[in-house]
C-alpha positions as CSV (number, residue, x, y, z in Angstrom):
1,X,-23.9,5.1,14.7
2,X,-27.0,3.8,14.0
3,X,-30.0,3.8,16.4
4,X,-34.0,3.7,15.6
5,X,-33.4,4.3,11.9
6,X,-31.1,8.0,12.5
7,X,-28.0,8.3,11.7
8,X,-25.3,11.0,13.5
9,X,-23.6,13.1,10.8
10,X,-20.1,11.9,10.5
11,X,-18.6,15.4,10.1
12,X,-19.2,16.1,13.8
13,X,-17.8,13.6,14.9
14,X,-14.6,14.1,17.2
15,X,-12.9,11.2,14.6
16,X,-13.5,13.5,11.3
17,X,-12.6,17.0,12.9
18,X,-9.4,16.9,14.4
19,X,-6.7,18.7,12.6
20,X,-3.1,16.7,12.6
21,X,0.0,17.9,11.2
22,X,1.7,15.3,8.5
23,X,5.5,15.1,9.4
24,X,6.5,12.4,7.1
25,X,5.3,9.7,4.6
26,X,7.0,7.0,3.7
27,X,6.8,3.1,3.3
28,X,6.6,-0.2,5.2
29,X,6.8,-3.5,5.3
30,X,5.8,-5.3,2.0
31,X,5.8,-1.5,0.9
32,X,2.8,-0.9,3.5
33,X,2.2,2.8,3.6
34,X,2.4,5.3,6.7
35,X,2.5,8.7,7.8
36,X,3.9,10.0,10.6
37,X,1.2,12.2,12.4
38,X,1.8,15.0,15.2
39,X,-1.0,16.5,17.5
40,X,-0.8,18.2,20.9
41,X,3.0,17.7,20.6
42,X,2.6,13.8,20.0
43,X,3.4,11.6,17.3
44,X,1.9,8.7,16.0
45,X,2.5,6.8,12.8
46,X,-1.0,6.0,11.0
47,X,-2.0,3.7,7.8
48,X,-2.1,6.5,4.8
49,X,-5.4,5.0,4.3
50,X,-6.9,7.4,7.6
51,X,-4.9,10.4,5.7
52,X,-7.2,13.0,3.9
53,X,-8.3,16.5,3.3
54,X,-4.5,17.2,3.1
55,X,-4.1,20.9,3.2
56,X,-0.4,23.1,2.5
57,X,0.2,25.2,5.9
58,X,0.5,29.0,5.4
């Protein structure tokens, strides 16, 4: 957000640092891509476009 010419760091932002666990990818509609998404024990199926920073559990 923008205000008086300062702008927040994105990083910190609750949006940017939560940590989701990828279940399953797969395709659409027209071949529209989607993951399905799990967090606090629910699931939500998301655009792949708002999927990064992908990392392999331990």
């Amino acid at each position: 957000m923008k205000i008086c010419n300062v702008v927040d760091d994105c990083s910190k932002c609750k949006l940017n640092t939560d940590t989701y666990e990828l279940l399953q990818i797969g395709a659409g509609f027209l071949s529209v891509g989607y993951a399905m998404v799990q967090k606090d024990g629910k699931i939500t199926k998301v655009s792949l476009s708002r999927i990064y920073d992908v990392k392999e559990a331990l």
